[in-house]
N, C-alpha and C positions, 0 to 999 in steps of 0.2 A: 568175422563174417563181413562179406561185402555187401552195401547197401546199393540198391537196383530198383530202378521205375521198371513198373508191372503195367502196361497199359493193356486193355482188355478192347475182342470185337468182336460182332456180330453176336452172338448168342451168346460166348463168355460173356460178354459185357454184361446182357440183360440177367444172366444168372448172378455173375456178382454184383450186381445191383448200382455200382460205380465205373466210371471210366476208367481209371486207373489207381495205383496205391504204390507207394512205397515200403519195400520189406528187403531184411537182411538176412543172407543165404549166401550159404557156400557154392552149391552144388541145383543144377536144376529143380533136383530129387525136392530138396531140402526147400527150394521154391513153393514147390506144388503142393508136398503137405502143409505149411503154414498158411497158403492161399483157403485151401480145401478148408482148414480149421477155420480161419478167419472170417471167409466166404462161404459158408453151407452149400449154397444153393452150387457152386461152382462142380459139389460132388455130384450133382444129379446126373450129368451127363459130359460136363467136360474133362473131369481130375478124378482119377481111382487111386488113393491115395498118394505115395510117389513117385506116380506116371501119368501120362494122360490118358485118358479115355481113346477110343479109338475114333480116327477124324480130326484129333485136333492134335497140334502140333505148337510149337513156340517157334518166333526169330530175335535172333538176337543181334542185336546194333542194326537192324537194317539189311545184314548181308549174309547170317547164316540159319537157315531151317532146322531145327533140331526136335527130337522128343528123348534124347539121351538124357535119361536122368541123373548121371555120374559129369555129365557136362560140367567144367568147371564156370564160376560167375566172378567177375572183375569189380569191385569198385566202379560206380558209374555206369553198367551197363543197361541197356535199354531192353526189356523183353517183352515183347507181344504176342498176345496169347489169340490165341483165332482156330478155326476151324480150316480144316484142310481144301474146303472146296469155296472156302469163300473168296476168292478170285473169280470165281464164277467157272 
């Protein structure tokens, strides 16, 4: 399993109660249910088990938009969890 910052915005954040967390995961999939377990509040409305809810979406390193839950995760990656329209 590769370990990966999880940093959270806008409404993820307030649901999971922290800025960010570190967890280790294979696979996006495998991201979001250990967030969801870990983070309750994160199932209200951002994470339906291992996918996200509709609206939000993840980026990874900075440069790519994903909700593929089969997505593979690298050692070191950086993922941020946000809502689709928070760009404004």
């Amino acid at each position: 399993m590769s370990c990966v910052t999880v940093e959270f915005f806008g409404i993820a954040r307030a649901r999971a109660g922290v800025p960010s967390a570190q967890v280790s995961a294979d696979t996006l999939g495998d991201l979001l249910r250990q967030l969801g377990d870990k983070y309750p509040g994160l199932c209200e409305s951002c994470i339906q088990g291992a996918e996200f809810a509709p609206g939000y979406t993840a980026n990874i390193n900075g440069d790519q938009f994903t909700r593929d839950p089969v997505r593979k995760l690298q050692e070191g990656d950086s993922v941020l969890i946000l809502s689709l329209d928070a760009g404004g």
